[in-house]
Every structure is written in structure tokens, then in C-alpha cells.
N, C-alpha and C positions, 0 to 999 in steps of 0.2 A: 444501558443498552437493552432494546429487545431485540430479540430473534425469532424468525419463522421460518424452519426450512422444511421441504419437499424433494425427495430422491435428490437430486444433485443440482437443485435450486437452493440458497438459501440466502434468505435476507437480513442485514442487520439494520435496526436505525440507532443513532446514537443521537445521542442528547448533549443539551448542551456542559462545558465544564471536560467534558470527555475527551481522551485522545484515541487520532484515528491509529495511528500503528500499535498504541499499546491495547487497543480496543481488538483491534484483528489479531494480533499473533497471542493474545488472550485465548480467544475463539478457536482458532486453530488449532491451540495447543490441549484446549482440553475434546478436542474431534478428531483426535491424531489419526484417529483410527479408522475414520470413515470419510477423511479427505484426504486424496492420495495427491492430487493438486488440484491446479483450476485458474479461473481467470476472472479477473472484481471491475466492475465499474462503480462510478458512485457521484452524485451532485450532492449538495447541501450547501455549509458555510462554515468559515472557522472565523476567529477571533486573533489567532497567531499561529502562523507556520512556518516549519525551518524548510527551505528547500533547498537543492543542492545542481549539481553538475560536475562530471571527473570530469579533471584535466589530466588530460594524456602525458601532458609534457611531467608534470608532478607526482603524477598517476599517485591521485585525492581528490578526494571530493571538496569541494570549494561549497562553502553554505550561506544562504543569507536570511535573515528571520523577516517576513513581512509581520509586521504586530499592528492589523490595524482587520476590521471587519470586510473580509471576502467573501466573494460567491465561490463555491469549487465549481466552477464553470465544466471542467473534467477531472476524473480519478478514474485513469485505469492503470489494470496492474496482472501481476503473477503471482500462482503460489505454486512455491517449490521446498525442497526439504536438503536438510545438510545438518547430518550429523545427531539428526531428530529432533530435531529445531524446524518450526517454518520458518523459512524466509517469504516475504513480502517485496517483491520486487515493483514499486508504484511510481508512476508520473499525476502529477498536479497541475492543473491551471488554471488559478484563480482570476477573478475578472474585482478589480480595483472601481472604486465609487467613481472615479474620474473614467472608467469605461477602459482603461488599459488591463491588459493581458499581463500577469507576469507569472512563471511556469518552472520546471524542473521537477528531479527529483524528488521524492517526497518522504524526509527524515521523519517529520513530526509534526499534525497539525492538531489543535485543541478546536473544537465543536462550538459556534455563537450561538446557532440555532436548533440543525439538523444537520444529521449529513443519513443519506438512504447507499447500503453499499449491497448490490445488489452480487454473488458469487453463484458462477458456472463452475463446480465439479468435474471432473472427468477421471477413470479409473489408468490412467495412464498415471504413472508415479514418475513423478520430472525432480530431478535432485539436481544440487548445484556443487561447486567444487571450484577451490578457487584456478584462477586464471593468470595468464604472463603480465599480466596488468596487475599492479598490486593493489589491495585491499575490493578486488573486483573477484565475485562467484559468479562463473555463470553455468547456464543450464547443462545438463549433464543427462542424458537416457538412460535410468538403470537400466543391466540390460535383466530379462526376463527368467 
């Protein structure tokens, strides 16, 4: 991974072999202190990626691995904190060599080529806490 960041820009690229969640909340973790949260977009490609969807009825995440070479067509996402942990709250949608779409949640994806994930800062501190939904946190406004 390189990094170049500027007041509450920062960008990472990641290389191939790399994974994208264990590559961000890496990053995160050791910035605890100068990202209070923020917002990621990101293109590139991966090689395999687990992606998911809660079912409400189950209230679980349902996942299914694409393991074949995608474009991340989109990655956007949230950072928020719980417990002093970031959380990464990101959606995925890869574009398949047959030109199909396929999308969700986004557990884990490992890097074929690049992926460029581009994070907007903000001094606003957004935590999460879980929710009536089980194994779901959502955002939460410290308050001040």
C-alpha cells in the first residue's frame, strides 16, 4: 500500500495480492487519532471478493465469494468508530468480463491489479452502536 494524504484528503493505492478491508482498517487504526470519520470511494480491480446482503428475516448477512478477475466498478463507503475500532461500513460493484453487474456489501476483496481508494475526513466523530437488528451497528452521533 502507498499513502499520500493532505489535511482531510487521503489517498491509498493498493497493490495487487492485498486486501481491501484488511488494508483500510490497518490505516485507520494506526490514524486513530487524526480521523474522527469520513467517507471512501475507490475503483480498481480484485481477483476474489466475498460480498454480502442482511436479510432482515434472518437478521444475517447472506455472502457469496465472486473468485474470478473484476473491475470495482464502485466502492463507496463510511468510517465510523465503536469501541476504538474503525468500522468500514462499504458497498461494492463489480462489473463481471460478460459486462454484468454484481454488488453488495463488501466483507473482503483481495486486489488483481489496483484499486485507488480515495477518503474524505471530516471532524465530526460518527460512532456506531449496535442496533434492533442483530449483528447490524449503525451510526450513532457522539454527542459533543
Amino acid at each position: 500500500m502507498d499513502v499520500r494524504a493532505d489535511g482531510s484528503f487521503h489517498l491509498l493505492r493498493l497493490d495487487p495480492g492485498e486486501k481491501i478491508m484488511e488494508s483500510l482498517l490497518g490505516y485507520l487504526e494506526a490514524n486513530e487519532g487524526k480521523i474522527a470519520s469520513g467517507f471512501l470511494m475507490a475503483i480498481g480491480a480484485t481477483s476474489c471478493c466475498e460480498i454480502g446482503w442482511y436479510d432482515l428475516t434472518d437478521q444475517e448477512y447472506k455472502t457469496t465469494i465472486v473468485e474470478e478477475n473484476c473491475e470495482i466498478t464502485s466502492l463507496i463507503g463510511n468510517i465510523a468508530w465503536m469501541d476504538r475500532k474503525p468500522i468500514v461500513h462499504a458497498h461494492i460493484t463489480l462489473g463481471k468480463r460478460d459486462y454484468s453487474i454484481v454488488g453488495g456489501h463488501l466483507v473482503e476483496g483481495t486486489i488483481s491489479a489496483t484499486c485507488e481508494i480515495w477518503i474524505q475526513t471530516t471532524p465530526i466523530r460518527v460512532a456506531r452502536k449496535p442496533a434492533l437488528f442483530q449483528g447490524l451497528k449503525l451510526i450513532n452521533f457522539e454527542s459533543r
